[in-house]
C-alpha distance (Angstrom), angle and dihedral (degrees) to the residues before:
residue distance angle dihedral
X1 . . .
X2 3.98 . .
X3 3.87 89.5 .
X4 4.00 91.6 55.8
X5 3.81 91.2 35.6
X6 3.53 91.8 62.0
X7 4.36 91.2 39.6
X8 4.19 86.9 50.0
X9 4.05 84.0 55.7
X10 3.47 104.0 52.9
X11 3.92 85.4 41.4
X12 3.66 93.2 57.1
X13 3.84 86.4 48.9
X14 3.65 97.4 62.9
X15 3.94 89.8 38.4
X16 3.97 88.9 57.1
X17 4.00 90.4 44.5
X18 3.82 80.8 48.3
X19 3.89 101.8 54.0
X20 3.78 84.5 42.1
X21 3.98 94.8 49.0
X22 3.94 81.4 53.3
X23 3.69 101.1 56.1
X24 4.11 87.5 43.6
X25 3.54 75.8 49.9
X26 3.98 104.7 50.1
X27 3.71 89.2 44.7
X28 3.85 95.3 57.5
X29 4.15 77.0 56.1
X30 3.78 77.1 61.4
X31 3.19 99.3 39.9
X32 3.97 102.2 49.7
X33 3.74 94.1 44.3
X34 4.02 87.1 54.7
X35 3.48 87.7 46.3
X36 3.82 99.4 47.9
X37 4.29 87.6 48.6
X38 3.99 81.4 50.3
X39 3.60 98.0 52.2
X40 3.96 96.8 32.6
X41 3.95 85.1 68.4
X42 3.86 93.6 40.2
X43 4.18 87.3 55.8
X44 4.02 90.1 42.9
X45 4.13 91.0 48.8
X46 3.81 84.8 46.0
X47 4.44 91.4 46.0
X48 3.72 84.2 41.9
X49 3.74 96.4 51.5
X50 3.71 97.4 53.1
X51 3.90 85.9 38.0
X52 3.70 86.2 66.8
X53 4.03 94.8 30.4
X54 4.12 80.6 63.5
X55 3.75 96.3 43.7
X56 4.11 84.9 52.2
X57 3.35 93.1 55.0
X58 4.16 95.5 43.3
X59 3.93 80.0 60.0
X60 3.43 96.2 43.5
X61 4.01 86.9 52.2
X62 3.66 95.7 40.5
X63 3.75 90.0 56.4
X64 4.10 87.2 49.1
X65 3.49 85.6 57.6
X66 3.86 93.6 46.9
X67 3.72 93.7 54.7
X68 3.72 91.2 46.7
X69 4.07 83.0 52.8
X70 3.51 89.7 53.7
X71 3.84 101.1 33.5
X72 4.30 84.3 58.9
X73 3.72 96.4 38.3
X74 4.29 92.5 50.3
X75 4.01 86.7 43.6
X76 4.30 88.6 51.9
X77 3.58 103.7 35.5
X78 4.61 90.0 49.2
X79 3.54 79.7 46.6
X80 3.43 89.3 52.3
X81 4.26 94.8 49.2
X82 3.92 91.1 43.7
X83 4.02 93.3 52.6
X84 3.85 95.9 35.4
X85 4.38 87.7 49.9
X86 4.24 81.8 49.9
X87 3.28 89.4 50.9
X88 4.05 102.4 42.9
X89 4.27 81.0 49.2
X90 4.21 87.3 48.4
X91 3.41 94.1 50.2
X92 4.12 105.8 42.9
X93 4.17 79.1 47.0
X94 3.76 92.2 62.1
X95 3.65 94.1 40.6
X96 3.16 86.7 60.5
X97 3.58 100.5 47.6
X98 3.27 95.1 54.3
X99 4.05 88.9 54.1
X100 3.62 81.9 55.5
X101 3.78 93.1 50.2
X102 4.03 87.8 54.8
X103 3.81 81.5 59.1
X104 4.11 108.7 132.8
X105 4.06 92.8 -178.7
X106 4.06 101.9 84.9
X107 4.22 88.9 -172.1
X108 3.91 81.9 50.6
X109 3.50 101.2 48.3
X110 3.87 95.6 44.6
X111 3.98 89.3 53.9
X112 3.79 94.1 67.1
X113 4.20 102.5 22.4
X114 4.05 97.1 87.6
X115 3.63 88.5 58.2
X116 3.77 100.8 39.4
X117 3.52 87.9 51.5
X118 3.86 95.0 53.9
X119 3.76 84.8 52.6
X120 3.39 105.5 50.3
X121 4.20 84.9 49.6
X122 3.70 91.1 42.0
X123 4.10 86.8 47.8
X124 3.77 85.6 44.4
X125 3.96 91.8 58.1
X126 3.77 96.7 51.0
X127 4.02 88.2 67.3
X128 3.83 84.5 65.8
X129 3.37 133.7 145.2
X130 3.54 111.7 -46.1
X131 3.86 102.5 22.0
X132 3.62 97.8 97.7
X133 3.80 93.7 48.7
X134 3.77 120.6 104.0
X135 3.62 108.3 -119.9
X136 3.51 100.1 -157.9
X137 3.78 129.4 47.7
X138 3.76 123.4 -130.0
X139 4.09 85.4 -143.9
X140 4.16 110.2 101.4
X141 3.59 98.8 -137.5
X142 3.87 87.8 -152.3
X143 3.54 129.8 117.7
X144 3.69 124.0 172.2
X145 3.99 118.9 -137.7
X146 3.31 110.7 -153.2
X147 3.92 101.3 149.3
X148 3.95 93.0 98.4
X149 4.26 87.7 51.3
X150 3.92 91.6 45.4
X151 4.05 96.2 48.7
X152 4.43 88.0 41.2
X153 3.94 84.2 56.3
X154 3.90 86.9 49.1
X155 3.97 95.1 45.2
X156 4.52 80.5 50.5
X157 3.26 94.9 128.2
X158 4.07 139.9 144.7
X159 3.52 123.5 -97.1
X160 3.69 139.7 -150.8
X161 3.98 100.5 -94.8
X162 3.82 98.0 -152.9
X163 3.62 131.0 52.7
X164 3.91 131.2 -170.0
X165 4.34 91.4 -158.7
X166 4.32 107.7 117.1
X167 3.56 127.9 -106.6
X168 4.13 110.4 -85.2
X169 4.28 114.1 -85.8
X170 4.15 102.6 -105.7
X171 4.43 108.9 -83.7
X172 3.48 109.0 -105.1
X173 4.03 115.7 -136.0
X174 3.75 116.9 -117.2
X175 4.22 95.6 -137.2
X176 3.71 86.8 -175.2
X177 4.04 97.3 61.7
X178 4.12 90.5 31.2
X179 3.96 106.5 102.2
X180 3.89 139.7 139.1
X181 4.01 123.5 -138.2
X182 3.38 113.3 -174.8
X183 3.89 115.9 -42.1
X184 3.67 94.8 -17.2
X185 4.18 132.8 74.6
X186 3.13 134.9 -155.6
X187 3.27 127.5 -135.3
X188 4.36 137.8 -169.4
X189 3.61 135.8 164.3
X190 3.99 137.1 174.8
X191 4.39 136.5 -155.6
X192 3.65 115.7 -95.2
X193 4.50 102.4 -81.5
X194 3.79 87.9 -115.9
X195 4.24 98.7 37.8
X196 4.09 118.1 122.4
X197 3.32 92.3 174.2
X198 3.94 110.1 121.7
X199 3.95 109.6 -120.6
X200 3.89 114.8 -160.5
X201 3.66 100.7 -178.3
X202 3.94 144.4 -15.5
X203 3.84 132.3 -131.4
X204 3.23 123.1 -149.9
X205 3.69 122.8 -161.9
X206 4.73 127.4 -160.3
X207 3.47 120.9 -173.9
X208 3.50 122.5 -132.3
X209 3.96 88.4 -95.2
X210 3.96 90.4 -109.6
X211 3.37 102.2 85.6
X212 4.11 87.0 -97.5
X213 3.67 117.6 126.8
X214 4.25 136.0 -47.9
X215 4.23 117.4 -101.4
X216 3.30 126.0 -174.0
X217 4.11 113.9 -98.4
X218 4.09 100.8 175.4
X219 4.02 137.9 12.2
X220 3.59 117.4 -173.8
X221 3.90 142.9 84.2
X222 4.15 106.9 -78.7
X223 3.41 120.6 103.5
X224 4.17 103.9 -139.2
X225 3.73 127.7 50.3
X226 3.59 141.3 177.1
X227 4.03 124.3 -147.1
X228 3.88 110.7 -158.2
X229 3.59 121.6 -170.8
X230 4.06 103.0 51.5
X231 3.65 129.1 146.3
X232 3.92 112.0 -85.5
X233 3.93 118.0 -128.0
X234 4.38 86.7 22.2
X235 3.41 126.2 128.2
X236 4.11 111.2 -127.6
X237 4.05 126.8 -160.4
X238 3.77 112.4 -164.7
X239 4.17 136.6 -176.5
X240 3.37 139.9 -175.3
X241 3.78 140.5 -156.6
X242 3.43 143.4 -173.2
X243 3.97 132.9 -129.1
X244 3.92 140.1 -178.0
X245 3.54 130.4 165.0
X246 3.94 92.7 -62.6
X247 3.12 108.2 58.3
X248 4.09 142.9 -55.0
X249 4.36 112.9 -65.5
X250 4.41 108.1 -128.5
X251 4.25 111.3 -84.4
X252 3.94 109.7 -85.6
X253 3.79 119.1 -108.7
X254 3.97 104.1 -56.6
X255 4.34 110.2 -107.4
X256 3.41 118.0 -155.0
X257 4.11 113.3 -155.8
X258 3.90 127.7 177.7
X259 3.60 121.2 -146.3
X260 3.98 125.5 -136.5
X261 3.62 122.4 -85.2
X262 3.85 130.9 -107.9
X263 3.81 127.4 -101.0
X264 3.90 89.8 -107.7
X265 3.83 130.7 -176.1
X266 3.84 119.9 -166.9
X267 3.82 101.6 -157.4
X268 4.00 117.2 19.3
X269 3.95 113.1 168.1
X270 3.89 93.7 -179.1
X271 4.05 122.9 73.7
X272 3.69 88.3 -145.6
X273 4.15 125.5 40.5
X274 3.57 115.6 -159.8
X275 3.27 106.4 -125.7
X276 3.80 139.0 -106.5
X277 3.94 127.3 -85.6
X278 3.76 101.0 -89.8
X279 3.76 93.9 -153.9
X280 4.08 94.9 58.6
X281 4.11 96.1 50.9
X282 3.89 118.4 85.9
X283 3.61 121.3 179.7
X284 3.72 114.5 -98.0
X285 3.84 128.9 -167.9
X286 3.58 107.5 -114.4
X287 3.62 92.3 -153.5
X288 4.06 147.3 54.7
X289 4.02 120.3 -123.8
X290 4.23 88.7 -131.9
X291 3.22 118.6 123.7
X292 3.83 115.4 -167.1
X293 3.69 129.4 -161.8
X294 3.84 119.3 -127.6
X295 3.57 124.2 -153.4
X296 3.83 106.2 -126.9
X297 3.89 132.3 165.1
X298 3.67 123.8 -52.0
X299 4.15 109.8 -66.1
X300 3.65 98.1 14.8
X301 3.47 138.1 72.4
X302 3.58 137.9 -168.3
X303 4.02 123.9 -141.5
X304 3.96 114.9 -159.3
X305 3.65 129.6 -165.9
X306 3.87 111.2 -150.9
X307 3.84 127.7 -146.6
X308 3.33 117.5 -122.0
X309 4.11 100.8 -145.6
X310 4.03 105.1 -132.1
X311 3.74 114.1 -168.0
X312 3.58 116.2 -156.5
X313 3.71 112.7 -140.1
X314 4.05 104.2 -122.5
X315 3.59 106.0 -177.4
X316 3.68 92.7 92.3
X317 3.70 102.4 13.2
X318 4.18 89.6 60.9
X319 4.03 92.1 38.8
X320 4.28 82.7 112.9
X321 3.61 93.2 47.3
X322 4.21 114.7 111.5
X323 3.87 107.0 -99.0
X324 3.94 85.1 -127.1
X325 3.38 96.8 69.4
X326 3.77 120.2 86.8
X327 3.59 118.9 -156.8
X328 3.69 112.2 178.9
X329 3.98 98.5 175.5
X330 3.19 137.2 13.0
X331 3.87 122.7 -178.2
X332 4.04 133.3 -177.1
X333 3.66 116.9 -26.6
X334 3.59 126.6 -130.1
X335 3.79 109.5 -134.3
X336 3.96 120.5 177.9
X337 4.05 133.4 179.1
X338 3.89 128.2 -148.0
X339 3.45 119.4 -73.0
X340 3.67 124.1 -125.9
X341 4.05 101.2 175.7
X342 4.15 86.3 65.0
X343 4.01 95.6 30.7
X344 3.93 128.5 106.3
X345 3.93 107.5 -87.0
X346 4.30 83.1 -116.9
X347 4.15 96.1 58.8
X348 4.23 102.9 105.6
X349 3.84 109.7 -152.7
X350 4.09 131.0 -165.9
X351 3.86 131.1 146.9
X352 3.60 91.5 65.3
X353 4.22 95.0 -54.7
X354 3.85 87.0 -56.6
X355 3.21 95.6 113.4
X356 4.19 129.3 46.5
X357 4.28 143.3 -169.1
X358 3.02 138.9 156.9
X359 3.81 141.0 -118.1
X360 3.92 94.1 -152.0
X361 3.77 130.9 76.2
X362 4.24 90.2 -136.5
X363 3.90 122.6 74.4
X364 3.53 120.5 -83.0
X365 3.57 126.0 -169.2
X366 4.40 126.2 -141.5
X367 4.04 128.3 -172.9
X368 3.71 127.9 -141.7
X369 3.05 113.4 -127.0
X370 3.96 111.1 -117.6
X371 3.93 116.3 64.9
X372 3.99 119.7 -141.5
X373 3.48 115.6 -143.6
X374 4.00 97.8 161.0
X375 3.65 138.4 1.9
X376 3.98 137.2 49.8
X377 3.89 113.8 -52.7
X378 4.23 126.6 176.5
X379 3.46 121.3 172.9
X380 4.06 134.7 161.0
X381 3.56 141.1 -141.7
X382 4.09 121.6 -145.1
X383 3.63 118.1 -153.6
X384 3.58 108.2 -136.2
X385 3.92 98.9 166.5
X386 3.47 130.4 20.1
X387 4.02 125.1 169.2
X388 3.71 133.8 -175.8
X389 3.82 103.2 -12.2
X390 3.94 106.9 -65.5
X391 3.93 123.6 168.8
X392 3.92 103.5 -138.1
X393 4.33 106.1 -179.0
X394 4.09 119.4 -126.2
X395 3.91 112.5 -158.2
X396 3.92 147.5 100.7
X397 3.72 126.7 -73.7
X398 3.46 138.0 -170.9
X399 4.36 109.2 -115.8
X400 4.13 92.3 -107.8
X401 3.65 94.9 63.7
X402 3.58 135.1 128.0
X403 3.65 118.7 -78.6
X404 3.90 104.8 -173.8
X405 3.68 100.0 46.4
X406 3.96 137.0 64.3
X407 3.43 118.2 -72.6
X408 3.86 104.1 -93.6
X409 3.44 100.2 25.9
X410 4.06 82.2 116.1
X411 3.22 144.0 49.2
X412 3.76 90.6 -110.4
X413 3.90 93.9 69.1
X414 3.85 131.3 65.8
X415 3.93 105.0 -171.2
X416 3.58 149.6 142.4
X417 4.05 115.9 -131.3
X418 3.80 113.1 -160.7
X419 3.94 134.2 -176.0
X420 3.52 130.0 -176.6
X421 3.57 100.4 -55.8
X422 3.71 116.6 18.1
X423 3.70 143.1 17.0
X424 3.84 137.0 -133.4
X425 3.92 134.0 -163.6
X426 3.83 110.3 -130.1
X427 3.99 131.4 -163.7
X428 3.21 127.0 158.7
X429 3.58 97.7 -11.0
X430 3.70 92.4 -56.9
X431 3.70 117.3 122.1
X432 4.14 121.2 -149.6
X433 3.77 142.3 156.8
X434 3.57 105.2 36.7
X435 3.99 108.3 -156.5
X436 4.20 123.4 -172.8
X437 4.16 108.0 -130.9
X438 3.52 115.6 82.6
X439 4.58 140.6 -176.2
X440 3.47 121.6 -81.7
X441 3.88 121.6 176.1
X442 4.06 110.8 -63.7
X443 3.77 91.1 25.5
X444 3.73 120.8 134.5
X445 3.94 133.2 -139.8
X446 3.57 122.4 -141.1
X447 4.02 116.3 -155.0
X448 3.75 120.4 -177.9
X449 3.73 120.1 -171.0
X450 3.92 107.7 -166.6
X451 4.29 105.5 -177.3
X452 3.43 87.9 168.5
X453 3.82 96.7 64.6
X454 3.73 88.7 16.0
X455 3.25 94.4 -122.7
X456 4.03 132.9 145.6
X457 4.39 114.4 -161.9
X458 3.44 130.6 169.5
X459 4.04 144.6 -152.1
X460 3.56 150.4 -157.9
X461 3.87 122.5 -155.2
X462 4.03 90.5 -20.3
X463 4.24 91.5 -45.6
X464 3.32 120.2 106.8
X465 3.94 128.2 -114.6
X466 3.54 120.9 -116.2
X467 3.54 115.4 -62.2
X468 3.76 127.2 -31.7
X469 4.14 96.7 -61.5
X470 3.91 100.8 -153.4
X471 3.61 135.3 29.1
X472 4.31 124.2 -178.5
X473 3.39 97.0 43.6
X474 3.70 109.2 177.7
X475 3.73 128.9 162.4
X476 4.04 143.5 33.5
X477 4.14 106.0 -43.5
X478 3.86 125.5 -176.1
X479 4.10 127.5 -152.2
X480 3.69 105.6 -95.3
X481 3.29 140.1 -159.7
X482 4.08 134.9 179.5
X483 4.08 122.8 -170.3
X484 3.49 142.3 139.9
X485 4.12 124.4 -146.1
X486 3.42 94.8 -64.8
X487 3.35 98.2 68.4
X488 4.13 134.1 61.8
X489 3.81 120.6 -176.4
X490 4.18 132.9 -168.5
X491 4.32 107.6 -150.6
X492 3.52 103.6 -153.3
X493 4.04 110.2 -174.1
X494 3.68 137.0 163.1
């Protein structure tokens, strides 16, 4: 009886763990249909989301397509007005030549024959080469590549959720390829030689270039970046880290860079400066390559890049500059060229992006390359080519605007668009201050960006424009320029 006693006890153990194992069991029942329910909804969402990501883009595509449609028809149907007006003119001019022919009076006819025939020959020339020729094609030269798209929605797939791999080894700067130029830095970092740890991406982090706190700049898997658009004469610190799925590495060492100072003038009594003799001025780096090491507290060290402090000599250099205007210091210049990474695919560049046209007969708008978000900035335009009477548009633009229209047809740009004879301001496709003197081939365009007074003013051959265009100014603003094939402009900054 002891012997089966003591059996019937360590039976009833296990059947107690067992009834208990069996609840733990019934509510993982519970548990997985709750959890199935949770993450059938999460995988819909996700479906959903790039459902509607897709139908985005379609749009976004379709309205490519639209403007194309509308870009070809516009380029047809002008063609169409400008040919059918040559022809209307062609054909009332040999009308009346032939009236003339009729002519019985010999005196009569010989008065007015030298000249008719020079115009029927000079009528005769304007259907030269190239007038008859279509200049648009009816062919779409679009073709949509979706093969990539189709084979990532056949690699869609579940992954494993967890992974035991460590957190990336801090990025370690590259001092040597770190520099600034201008308003913008540029920054580049590496792995540890010896780390194995698989890196997905980096984050790299600017303060506001006050001291105040670190924002993120760029996410993604290169190793170098620029950041346009900073304050001039402001001292930057940046960091980067590392992340995979695991986890995010510890920030890099901290670098602190210093951007280039403003042109700056302390006492100016005129609202517009002539400007400087173009032909004395060569482009000076504003800046040393050194890189010194700071001591800093234990585990962190700071890297600083000093200015070297250029002084222009201005005797000669401000010999054209009006007598009335005082300039008691001037400091580095910024200079800048076009920009062909955020230009319209039509802008042509040579002499080292400094000067633009353009292979199409509609506007198209191109960036300098340095944004101005404080100081005093004046830089001109030469007009090295200009053909039947266009109205290309001088001004500042912020980097998002639009490329295939007139500059100031949004509310991006803050221009003034001239032709031969007069000038208007533009913003936001609303036209004011109309003002008689207009461009002719060798002119030059003035454009004075004041952010301390906010204030935007143009000129034309050293006078100024009109009144002062824009007022409020606020913000980061590029050089701009809009022109079609007509036109071919020099930027000379600095």
């Amino acid at each position: 009886q002891s012997q089966l006693s003591q059996a019937l006890n360590g039976l009833s153990d296990r059947a107690k763990e067992a009834k208990e194992f069996l609840v733990q069991l019934r509510n993982m029942v519970q548990q997985i249909q709750e959890n199935s329910v949770e993450f059938e909804a999460c995988l819909v969402a996700q479906c959903d989301a790039l459902i509607d990501a897709l139908n985005r883009r379609k749009a976004q595509l379709l309205s490519r397509v639209n403007k194309e449609h509308e870009h070809k028809l516009k380029v047809v149907r002008d063609q169409i007005s400008h040919c059918t007006v040559k022809l209307r003119q062609t054909t009332g001019l040999m009308e009346y030549c032939l009236e003339v022919i009729k002519e019985n009076d010999p005196s009569g006819f010989l008065q007015i024959s030298d000249a008719l025939i020079r115009r029927v020959h000079m009528t005769e020339d304007q259907w030269g080469k190239g007038t008859l020729t279509p200049r648009m094609t009816t062919d779409f030269d679009l073709n949509l590549d979706n093969a990539p798209l189709l084979q990532s929605i056949h690699q869609l797939d579940f992954v494993q959720m967890k992974v035991s791999s460590p957190v990336p080894a801090p990025p370690i700067l590259q001092l040597e390829e770190c520099c600034t130029h201008n308003n913008s830095a540029t920054l580049s970092w590496k792995q540890p030689p010896l780390s194995t740890v698989q890196v997905e991406g980096y984050i790299l982090e600017l303060d506001d270039g006050n001291g105040g706190q670190f924002r993120e700049v760029y996410v993604g898997k290169e190793t170098m970046c620029t950041v346009d658009g900073l304050h001039f004469n402001s001292t930057y610190s940046a960091r980067v880290k590392a992340f995979n799925k695991s986890g995010v590495s510890p920030y890099s060492k901290t670098l602190v860079l210093q951007t280039s100072e403003d042109t700056q003038s302390e006492e100016q009594t005129l609202p517009f400066p002539v400007p400087l003799e173009r032909s004395q001025l060569r482009r000076m780096s504003p800046f040393s390559s050194t890189l010194n090491l700071q001591p800093s507290f234990s585990g962190r060290s700071y890297f600083e890049l000093r200015s070297s402090a250029h002084q222009l000599s201005l005797h000669s250099s401000l010999q054209s500059l009006n007598s009335a205007v005082d300039i008691k210091k001037m400091v580095a210049v910024a200079w800048f060229s076009f920009d062909p990474a955020s230009a319209h695919a039509d802008i042509i560049f040579s002499n080292d992006n400094l000067t633009v046209t353009c292979n199409s007969y509609d506007d198209r708008v191109v960036l300098g390359k340095t944004g101005f978000s404080k100081g005093l900035h004046y830089w001109e335009l030469s007009i090295d080519r200009y053909d039947n009477h266009p109205d290309p548009a001088f001004g500042v633009a912020r980097i998002d605007v639009l490329k295939d229209a007139m500059l100031g047809k949004d509310d991006k740009a803050w221009a003034m668009y001239v032709d031969n004879n007069r000038s208007w301001f533009m913003h936001n496709n609303s036209h004011t201050n109309r003002t008689e003197g207009g461009i002719t081939k060798g002119a030059t365009v003035g454009v004075l960006l004041d952010l301390t007074r906010r204030t935007l003013t143009f000129s034309i051959n050293e006078d100024q424009q009109g009144p002062v265009a824009f007022e409020n100014l606020e913000g980061l603003f590029f050089p701009a320029v809009s022109l079609n094939r007509n036109v071919q402009v020099r930027a000379w900054s600095g």
